[in-house]
PDB file with one MODEL, atoms N, CA, C and O in Angstrom:
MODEL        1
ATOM      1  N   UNK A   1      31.984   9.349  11.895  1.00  0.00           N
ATOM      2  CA  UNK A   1      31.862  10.786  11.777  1.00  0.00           C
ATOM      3  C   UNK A   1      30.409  11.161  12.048  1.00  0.00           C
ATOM      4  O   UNK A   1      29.600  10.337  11.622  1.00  0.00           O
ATOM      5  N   UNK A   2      29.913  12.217  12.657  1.00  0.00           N
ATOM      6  CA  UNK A   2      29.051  12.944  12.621  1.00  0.00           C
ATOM      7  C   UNK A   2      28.945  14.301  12.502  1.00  0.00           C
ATOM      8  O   UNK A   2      29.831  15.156  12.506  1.00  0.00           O
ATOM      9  N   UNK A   3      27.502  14.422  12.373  1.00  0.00           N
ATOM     10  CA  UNK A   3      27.220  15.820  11.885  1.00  0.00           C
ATOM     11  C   UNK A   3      25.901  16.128  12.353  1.00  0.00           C
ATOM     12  O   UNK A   3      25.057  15.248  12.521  1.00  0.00           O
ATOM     13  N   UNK A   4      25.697  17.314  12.564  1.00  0.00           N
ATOM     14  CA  UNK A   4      24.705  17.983  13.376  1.00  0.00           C
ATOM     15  C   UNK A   4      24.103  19.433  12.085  1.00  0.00           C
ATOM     16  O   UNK A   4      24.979  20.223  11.732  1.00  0.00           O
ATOM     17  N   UNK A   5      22.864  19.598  11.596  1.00  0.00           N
ATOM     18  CA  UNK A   5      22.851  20.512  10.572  1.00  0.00           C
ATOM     19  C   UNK A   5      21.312  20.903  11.561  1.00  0.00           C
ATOM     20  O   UNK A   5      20.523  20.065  11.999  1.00  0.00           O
ATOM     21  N   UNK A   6      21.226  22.345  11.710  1.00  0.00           N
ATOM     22  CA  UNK A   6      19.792  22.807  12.117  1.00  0.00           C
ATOM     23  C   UNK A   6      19.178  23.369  10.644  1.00  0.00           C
ATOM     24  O   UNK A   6      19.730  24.187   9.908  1.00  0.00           O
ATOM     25  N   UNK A   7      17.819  22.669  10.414  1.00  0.00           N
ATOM     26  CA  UNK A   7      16.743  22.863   9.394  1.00  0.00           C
ATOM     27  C   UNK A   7      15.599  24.111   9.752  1.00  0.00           C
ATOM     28  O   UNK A   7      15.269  24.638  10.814  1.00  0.00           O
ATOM     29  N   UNK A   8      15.245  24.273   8.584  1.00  0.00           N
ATOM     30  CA  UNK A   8      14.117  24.896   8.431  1.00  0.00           C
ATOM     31  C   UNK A   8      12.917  24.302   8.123  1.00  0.00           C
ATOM     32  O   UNK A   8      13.226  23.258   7.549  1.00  0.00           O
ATOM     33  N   UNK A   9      11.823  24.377   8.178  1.00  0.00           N
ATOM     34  CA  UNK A   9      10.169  24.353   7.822  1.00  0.00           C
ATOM     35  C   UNK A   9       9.755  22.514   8.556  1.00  0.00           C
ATOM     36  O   UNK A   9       8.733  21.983   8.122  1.00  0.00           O
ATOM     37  N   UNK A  10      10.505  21.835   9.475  1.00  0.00           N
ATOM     38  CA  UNK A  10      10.381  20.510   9.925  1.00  0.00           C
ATOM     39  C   UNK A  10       8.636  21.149  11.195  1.00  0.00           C
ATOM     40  O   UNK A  10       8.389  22.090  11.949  1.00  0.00           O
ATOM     41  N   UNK A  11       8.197  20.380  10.888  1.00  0.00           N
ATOM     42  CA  UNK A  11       6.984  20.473  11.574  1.00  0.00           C
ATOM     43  C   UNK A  11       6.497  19.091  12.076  1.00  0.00           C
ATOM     44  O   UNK A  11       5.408  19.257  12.626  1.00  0.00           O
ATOM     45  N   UNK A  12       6.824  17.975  12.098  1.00  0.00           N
ATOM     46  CA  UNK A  12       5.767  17.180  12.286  1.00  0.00           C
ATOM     47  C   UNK A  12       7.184  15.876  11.996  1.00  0.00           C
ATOM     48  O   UNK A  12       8.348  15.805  11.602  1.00  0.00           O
ATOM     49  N   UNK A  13       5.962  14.957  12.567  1.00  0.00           N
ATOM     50  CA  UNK A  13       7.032  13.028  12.016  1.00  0.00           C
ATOM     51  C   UNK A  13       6.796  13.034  10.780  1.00  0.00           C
ATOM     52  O   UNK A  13       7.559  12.179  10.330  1.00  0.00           O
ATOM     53  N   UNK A  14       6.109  13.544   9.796  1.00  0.00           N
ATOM     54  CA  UNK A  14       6.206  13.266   8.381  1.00  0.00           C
ATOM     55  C   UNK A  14       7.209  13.988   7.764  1.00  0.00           C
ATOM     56  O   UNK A  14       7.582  13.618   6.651  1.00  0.00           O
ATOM     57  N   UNK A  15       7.752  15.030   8.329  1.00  0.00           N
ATOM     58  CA  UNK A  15       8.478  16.084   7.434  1.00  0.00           C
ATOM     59  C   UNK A  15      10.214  15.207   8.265  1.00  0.00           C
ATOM     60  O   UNK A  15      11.257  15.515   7.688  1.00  0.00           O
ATOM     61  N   UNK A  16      10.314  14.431   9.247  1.00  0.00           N
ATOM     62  CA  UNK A  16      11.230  13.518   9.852  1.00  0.00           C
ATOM     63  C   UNK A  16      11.584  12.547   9.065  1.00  0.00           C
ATOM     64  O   UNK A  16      12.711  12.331   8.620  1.00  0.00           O
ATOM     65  N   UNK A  17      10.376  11.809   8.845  1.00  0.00           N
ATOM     66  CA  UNK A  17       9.933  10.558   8.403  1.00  0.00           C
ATOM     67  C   UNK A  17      10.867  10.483   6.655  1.00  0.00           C
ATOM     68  O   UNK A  17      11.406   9.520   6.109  1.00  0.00           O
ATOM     69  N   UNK A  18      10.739  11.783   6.245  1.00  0.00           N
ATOM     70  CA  UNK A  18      10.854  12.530   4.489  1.00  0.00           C
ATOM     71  C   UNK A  18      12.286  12.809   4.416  1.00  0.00           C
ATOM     72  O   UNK A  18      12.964  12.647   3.402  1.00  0.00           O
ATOM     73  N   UNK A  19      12.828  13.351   5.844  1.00  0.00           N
ATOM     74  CA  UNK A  19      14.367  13.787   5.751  1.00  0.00           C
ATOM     75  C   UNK A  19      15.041  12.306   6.022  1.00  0.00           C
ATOM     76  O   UNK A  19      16.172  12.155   5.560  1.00  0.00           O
ATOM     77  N   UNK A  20      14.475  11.255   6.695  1.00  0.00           N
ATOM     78  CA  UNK A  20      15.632  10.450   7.051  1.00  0.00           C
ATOM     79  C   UNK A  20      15.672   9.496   5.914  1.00  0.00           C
ATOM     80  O   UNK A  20      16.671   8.885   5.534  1.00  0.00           O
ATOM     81  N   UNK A  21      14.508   9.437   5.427  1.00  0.00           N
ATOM     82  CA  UNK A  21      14.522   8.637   3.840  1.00  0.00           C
ATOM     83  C   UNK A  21      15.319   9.160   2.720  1.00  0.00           C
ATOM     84  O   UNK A  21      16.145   8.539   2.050  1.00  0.00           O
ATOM     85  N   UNK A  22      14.941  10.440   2.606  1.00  0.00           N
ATOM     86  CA  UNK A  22      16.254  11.403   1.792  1.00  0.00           C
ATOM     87  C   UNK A  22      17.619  11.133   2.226  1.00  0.00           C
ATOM     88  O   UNK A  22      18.597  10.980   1.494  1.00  0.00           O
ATOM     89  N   UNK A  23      17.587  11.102   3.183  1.00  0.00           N
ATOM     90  CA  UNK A  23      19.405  11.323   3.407  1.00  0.00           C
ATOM     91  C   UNK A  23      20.006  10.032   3.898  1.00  0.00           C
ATOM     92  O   UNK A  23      21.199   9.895   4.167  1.00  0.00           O
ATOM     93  N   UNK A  24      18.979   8.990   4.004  1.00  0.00           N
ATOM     94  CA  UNK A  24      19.606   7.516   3.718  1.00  0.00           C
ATOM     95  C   UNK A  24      20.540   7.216   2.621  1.00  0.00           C
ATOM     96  O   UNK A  24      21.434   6.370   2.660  1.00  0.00           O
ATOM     97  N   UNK A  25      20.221   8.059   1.554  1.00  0.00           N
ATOM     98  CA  UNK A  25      20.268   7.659  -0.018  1.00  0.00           C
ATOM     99  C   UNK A  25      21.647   8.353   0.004  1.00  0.00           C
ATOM    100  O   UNK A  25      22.477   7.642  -0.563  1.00  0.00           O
ATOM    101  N   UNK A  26      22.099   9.364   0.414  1.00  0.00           N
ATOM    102  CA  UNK A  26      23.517   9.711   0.420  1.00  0.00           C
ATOM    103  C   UNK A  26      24.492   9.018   1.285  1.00  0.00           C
ATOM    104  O   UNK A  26      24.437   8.613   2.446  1.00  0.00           O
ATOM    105  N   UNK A  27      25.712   8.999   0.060  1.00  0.00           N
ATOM    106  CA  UNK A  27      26.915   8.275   0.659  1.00  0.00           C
ATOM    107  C   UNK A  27      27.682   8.273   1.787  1.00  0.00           C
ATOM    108  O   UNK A  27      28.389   9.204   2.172  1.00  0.00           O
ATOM    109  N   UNK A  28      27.515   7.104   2.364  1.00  0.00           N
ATOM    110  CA  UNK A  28      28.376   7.229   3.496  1.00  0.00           C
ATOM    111  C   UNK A  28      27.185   6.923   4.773  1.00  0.00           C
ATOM    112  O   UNK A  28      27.426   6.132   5.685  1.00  0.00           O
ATOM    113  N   UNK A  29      25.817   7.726   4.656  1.00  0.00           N
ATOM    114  CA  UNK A  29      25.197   7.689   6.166  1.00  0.00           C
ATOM    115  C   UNK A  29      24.806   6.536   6.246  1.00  0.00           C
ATOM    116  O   UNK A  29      24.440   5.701   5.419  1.00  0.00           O
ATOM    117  N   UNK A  30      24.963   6.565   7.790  1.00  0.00           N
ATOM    118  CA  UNK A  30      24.647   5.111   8.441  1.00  0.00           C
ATOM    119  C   UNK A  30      23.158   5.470   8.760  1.00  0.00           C
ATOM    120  O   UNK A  30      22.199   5.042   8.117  1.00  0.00           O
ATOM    121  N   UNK A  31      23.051   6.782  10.438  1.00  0.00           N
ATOM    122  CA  UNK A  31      21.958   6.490  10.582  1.00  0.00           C
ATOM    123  C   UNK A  31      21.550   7.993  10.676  1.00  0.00           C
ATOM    124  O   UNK A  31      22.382   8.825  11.040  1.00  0.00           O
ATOM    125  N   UNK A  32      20.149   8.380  10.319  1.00  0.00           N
ATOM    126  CA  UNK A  32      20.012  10.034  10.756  1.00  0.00           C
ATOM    127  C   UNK A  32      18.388   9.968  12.133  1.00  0.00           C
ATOM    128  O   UNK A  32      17.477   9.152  12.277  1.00  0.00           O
ATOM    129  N   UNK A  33      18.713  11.136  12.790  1.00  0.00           N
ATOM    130  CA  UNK A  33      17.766  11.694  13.867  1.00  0.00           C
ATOM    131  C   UNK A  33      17.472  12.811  13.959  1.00  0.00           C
ATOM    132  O   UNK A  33      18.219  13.784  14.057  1.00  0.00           O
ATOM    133  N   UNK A  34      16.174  12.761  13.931  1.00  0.00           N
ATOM    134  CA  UNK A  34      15.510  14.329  13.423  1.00  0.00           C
ATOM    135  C   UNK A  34      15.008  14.709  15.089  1.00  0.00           C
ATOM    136  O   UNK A  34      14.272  14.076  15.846  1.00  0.00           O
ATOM    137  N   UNK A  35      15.695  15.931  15.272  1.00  0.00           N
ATOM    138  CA  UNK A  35      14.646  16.493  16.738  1.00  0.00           C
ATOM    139  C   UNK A  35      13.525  17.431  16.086  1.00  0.00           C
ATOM    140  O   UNK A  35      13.905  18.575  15.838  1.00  0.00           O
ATOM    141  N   UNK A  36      12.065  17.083  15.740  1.00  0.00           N
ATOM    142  CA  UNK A  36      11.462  18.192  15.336  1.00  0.00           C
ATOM    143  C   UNK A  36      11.021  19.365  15.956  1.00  0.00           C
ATOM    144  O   UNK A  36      10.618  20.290  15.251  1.00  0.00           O
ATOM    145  N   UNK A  37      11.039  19.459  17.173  1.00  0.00           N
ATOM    146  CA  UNK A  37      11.442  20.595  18.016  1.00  0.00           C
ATOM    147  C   UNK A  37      12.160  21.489  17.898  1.00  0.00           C
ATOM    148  O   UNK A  37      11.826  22.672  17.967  1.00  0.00           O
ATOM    149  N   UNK A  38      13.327  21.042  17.690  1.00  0.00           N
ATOM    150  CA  UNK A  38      14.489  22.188  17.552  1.00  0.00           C
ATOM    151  C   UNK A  38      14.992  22.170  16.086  1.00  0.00           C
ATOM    152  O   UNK A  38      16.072  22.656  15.752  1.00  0.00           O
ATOM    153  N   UNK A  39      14.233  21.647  15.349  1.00  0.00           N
ATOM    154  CA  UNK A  39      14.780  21.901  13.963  1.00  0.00           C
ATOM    155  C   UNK A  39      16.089  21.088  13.601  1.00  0.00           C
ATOM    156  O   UNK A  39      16.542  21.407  12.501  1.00  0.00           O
ATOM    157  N   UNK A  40      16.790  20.125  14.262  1.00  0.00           N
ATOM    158  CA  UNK A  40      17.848  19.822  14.072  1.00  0.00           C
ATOM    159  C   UNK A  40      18.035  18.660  13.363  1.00  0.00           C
ATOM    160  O   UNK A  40      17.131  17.871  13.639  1.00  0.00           O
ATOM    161  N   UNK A  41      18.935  18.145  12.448  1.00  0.00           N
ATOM    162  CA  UNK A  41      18.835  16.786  11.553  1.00  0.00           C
ATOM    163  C   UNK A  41      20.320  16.215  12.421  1.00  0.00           C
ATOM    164  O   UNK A  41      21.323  16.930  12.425  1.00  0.00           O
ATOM    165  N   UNK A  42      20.305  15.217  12.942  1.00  0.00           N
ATOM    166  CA  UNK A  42      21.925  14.548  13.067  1.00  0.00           C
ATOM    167  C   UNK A  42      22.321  13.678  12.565  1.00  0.00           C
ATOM    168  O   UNK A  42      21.698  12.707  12.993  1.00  0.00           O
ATOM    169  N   UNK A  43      23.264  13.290  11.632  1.00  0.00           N
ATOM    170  CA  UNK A  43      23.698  11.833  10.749  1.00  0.00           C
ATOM    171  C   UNK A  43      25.030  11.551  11.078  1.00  0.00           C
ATOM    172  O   UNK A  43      25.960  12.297  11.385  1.00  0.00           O
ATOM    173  N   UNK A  44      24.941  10.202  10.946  1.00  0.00           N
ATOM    174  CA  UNK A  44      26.165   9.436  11.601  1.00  0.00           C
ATOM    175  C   UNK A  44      26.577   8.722  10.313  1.00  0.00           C
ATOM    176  O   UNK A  44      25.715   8.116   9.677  1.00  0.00           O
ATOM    177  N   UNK A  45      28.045   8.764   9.824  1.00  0.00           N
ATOM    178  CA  UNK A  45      28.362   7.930   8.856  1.00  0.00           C
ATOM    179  C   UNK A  45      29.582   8.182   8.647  1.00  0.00           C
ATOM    180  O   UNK A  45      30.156   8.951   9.418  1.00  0.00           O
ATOM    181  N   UNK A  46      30.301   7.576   7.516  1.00  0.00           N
ATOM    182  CA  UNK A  46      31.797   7.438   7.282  1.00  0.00           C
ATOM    183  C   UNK A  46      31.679   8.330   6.370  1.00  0.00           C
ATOM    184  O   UNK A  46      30.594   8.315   5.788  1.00  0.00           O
ATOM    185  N   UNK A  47      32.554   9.238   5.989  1.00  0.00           N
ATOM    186  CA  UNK A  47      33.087  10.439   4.621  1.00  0.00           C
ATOM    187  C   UNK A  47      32.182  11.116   4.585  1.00  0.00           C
ATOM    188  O   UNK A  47      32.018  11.710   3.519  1.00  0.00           O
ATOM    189  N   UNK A  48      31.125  11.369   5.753  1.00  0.00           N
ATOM    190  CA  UNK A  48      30.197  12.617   5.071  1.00  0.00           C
ATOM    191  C   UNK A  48      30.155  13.699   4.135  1.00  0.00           C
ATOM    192  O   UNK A  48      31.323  14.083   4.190  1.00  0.00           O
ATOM    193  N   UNK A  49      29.750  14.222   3.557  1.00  0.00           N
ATOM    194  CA  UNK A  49      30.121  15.306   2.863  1.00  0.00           C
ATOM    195  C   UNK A  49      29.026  16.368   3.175  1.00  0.00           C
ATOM    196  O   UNK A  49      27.947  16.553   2.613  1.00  0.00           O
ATOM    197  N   UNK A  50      29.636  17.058   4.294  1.00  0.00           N
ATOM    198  CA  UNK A  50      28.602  18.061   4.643  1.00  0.00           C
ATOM    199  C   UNK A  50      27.631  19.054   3.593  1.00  0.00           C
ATOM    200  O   UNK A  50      26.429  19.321   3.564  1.00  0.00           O
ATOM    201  N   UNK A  51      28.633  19.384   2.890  1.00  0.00           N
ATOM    202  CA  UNK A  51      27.989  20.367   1.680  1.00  0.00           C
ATOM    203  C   UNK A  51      26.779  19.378   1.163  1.00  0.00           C
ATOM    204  O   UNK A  51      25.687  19.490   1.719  1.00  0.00           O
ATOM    205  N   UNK A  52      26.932  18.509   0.217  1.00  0.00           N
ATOM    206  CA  UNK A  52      26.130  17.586  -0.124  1.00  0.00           C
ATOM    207  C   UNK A  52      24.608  17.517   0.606  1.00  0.00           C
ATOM    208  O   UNK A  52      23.569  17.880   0.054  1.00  0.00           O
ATOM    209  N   UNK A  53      24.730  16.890   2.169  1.00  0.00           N
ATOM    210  CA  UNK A  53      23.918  16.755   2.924  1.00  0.00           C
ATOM    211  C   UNK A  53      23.176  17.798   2.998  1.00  0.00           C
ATOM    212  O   UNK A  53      21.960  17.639   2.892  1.00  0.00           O
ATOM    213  N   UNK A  54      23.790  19.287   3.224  1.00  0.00           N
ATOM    214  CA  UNK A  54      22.867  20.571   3.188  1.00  0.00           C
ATOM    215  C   UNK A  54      22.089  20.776   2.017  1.00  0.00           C
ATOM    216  O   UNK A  54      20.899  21.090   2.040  1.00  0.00           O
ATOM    217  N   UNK A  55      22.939  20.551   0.739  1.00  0.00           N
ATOM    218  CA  UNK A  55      21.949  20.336  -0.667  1.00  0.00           C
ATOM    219  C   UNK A  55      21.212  19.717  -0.933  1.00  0.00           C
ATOM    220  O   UNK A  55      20.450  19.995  -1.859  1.00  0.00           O
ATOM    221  N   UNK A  56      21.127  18.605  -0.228  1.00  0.00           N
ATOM    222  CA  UNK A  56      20.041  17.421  -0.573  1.00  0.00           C
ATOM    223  C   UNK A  56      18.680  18.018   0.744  1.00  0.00           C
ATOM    224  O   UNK A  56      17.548  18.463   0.552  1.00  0.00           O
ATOM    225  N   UNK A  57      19.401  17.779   1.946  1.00  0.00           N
ATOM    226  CA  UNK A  57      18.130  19.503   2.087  1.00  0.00           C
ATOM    227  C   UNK A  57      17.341  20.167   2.124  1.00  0.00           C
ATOM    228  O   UNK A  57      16.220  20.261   2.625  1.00  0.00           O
ATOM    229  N   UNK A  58      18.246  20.899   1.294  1.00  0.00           N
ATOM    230  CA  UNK A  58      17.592  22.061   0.214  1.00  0.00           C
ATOM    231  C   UNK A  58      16.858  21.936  -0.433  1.00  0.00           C
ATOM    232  O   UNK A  58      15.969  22.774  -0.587  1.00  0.00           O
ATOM    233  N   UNK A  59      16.955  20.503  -1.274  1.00  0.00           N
ATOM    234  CA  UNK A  59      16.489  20.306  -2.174  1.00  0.00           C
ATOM    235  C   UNK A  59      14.633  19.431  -1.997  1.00  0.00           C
ATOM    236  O   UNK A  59      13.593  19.209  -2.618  1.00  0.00           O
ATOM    237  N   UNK A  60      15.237  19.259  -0.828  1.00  0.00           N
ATOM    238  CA  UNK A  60      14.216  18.334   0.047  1.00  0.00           C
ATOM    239  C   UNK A  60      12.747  19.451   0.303  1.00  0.00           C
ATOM    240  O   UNK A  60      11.549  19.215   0.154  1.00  0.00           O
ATOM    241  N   UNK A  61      13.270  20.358   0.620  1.00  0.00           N
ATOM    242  CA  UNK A  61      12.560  21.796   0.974  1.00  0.00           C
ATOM    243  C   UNK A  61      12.733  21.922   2.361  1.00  0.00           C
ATOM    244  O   UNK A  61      11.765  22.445   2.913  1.00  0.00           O
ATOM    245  N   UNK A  62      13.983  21.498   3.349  1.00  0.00           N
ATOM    246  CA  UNK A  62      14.406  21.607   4.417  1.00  0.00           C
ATOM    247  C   UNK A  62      16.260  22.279   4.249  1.00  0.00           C
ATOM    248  O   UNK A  62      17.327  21.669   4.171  1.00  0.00           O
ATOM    249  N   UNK A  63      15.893  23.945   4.249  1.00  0.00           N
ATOM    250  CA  UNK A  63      17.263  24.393   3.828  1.00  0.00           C
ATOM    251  C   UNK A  63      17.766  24.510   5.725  1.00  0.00           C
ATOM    252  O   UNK A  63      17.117  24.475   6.770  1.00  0.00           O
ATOM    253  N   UNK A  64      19.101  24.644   5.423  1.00  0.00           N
ATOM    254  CA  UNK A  64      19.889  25.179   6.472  1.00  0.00           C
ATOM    255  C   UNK A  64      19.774  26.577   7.474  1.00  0.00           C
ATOM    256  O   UNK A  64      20.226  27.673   7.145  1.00  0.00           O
ATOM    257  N   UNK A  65      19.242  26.360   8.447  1.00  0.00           N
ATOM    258  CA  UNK A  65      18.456  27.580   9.403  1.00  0.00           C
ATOM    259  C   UNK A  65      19.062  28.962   9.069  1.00  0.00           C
ATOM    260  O   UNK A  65      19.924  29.313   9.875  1.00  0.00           O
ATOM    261  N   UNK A  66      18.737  30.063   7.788  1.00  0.00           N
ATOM    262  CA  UNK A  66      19.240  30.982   7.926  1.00  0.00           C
ATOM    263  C   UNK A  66      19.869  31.219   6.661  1.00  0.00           C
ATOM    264  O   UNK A  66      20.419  32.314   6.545  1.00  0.00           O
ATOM    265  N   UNK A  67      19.932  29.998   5.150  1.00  0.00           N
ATOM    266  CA  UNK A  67      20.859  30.141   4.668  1.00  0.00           C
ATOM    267  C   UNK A  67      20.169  30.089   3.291  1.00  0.00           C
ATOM    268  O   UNK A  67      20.824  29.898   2.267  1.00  0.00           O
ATOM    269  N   UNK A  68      18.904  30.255   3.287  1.00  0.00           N
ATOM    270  CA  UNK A  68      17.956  31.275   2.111  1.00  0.00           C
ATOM    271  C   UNK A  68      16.800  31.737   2.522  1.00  0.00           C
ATOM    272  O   UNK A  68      16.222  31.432   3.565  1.00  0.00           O
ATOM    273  N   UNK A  69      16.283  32.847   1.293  1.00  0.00           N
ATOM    274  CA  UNK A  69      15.785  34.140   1.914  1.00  0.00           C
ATOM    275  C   UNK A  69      14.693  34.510   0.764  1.00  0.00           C
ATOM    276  O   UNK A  69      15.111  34.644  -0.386  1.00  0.00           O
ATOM    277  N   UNK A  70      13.545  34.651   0.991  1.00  0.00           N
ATOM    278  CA  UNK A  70      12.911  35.524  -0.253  1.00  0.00           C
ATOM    279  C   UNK A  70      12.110  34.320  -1.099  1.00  0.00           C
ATOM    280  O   UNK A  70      11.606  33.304  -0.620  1.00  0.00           O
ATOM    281  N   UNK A  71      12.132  34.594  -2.015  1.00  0.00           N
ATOM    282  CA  UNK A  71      11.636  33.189  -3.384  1.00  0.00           C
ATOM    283  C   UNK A  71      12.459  32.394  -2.958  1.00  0.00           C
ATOM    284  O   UNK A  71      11.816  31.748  -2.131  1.00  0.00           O
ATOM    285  N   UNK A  72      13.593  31.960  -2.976  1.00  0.00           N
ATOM    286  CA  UNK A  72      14.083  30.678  -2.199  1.00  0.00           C
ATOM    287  C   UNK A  72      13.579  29.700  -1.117  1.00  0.00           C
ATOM    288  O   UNK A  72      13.421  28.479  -1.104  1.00  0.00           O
ATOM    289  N   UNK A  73      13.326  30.971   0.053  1.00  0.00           N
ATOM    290  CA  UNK A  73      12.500  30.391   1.559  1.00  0.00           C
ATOM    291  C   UNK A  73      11.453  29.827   1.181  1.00  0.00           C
ATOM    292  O   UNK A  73      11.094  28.731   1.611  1.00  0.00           O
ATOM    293  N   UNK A  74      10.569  30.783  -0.028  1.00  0.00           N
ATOM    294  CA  UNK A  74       9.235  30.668  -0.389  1.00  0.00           C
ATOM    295  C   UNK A  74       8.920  28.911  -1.235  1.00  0.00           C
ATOM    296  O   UNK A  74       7.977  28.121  -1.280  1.00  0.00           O
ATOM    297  N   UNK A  75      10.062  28.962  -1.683  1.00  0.00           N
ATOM    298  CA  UNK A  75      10.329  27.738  -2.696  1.00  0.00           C
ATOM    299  C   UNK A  75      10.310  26.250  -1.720  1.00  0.00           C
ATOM    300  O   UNK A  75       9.567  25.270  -1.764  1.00  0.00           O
ATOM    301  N   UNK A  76      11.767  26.677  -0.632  1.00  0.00           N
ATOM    302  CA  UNK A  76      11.636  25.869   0.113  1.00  0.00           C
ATOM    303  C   UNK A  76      10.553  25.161   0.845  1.00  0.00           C
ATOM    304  O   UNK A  76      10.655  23.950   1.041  1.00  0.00           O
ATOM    305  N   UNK A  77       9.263  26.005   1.368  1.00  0.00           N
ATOM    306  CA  UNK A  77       8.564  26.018   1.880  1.00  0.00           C
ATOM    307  C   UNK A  77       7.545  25.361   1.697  1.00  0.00           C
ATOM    308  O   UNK A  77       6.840  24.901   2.595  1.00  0.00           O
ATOM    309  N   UNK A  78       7.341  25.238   0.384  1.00  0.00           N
ATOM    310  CA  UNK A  78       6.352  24.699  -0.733  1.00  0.00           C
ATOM    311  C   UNK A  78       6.744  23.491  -0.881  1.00  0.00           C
ATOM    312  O   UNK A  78       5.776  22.746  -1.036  1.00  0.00           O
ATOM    313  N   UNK A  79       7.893  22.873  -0.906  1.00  0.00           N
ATOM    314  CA  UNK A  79       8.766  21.716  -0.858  1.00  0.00           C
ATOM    315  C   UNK A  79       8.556  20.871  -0.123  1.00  0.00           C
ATOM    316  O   UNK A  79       8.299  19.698  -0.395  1.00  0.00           O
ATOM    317  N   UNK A  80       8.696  21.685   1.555  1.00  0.00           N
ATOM    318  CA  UNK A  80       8.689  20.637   2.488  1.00  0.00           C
ATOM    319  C   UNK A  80       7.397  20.244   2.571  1.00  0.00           C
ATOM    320  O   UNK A  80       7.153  19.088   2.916  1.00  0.00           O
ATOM    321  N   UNK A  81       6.234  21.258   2.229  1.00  0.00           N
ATOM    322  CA  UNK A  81       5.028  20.667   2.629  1.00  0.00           C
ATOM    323  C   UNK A  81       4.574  19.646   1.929  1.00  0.00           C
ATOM    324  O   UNK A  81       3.751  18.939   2.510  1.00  0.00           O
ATOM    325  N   UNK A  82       4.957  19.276   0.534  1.00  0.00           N
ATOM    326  CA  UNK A  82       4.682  18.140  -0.159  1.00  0.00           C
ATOM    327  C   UNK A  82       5.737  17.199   0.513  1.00  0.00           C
ATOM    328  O   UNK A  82       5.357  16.039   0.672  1.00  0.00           O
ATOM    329  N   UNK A  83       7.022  17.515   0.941  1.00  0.00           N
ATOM    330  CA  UNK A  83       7.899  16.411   1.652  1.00  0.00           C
ATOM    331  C   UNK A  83       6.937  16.073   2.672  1.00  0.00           C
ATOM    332  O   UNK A  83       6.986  14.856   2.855  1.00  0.00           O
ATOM    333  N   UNK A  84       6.093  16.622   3.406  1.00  0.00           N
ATOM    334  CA  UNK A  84       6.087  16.370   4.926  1.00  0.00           C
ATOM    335  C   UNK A  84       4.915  15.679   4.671  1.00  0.00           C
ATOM    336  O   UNK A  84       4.853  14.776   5.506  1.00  0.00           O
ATOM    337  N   UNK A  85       3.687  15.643   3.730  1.00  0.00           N
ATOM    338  CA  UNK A  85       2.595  14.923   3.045  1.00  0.00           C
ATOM    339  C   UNK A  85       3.256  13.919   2.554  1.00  0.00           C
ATOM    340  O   UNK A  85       2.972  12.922   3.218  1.00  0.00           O
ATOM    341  N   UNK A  86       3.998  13.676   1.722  1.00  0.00           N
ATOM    342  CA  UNK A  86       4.427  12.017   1.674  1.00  0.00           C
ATOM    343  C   UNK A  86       4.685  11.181   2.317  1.00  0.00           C
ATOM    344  O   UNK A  86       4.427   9.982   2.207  1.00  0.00           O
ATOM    345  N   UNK A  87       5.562  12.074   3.524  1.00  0.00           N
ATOM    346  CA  UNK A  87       6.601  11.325   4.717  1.00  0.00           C
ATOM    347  C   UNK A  87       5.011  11.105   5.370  1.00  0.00           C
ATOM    348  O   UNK A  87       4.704   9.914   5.422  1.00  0.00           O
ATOM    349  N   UNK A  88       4.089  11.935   5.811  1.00  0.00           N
ATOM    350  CA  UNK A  88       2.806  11.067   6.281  1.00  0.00           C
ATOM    351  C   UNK A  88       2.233   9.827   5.881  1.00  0.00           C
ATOM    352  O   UNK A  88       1.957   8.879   6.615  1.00  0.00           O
ATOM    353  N   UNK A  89       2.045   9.942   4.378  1.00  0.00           N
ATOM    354  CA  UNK A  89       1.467   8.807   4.098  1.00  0.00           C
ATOM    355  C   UNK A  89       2.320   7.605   4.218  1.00  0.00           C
ATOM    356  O   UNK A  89       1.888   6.519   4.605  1.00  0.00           O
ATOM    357  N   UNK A  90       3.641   7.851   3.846  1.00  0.00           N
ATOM    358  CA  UNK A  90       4.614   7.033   3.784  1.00  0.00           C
ATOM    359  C   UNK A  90       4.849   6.425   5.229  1.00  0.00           C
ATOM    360  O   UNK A  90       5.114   5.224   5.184  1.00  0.00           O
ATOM    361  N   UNK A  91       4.821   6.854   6.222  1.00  0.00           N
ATOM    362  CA  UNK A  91       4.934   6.018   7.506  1.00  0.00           C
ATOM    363  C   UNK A  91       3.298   5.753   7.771  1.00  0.00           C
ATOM    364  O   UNK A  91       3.276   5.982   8.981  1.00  0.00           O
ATOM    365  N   UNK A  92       2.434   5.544   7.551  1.00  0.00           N
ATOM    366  CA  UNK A  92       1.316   4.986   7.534  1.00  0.00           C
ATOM    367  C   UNK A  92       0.996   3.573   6.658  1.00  0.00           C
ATOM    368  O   UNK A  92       0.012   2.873   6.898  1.00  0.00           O
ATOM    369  N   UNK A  93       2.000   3.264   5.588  1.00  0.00           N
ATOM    370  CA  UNK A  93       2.163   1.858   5.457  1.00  0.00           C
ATOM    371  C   UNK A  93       2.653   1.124   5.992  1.00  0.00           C
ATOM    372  O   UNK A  93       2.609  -0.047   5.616  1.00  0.00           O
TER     373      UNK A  93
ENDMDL
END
């Protein structure tokens, strides 16, 4: 099975680097590919659970293109940039 989800706030190989480590950890994915260009996350795996994948995400501070708004976006935003600072340092070991 696959799945194709377009993100928000992906800027860089660290904020890549942050989503494919995150969403390793959920059930089922085999493998994920981040285009940071176009904002897009793609994961390949058995029983995906799409909802899930968008929440984890979310939670990541990479919501679904369009699908929060306001203190949410703002929240998100703040998220990824500490995601996208780890995922740096983190592919530098």
């Amino acid at each position: 099975m696959s799945l194709s989800i377009q993100v928000e706030n992906i800027k860089c190989g660290g904020c890549a680097n942050s989503i494919k480590k995150g969403l390793m950890d959920e059930a089922g994915v085999s493998t994920v590919e981040i285009d940071v260009e176009n904002g897009m996350v793609s994961i390949d795996g058995e029983n995906l659970d799409r909802d899930a994948i968008a929440s984890h995400l979310l939670k990541m501070g990479y919501p679904e293109s369009g699908s929060v708004e306001g203190m949410k976006a703002a929240t998100a935003k703040a998220k990824s940039f500490v995601s996208c600072a780890i995922g740096k340092v983190s592919s530098d070991d």
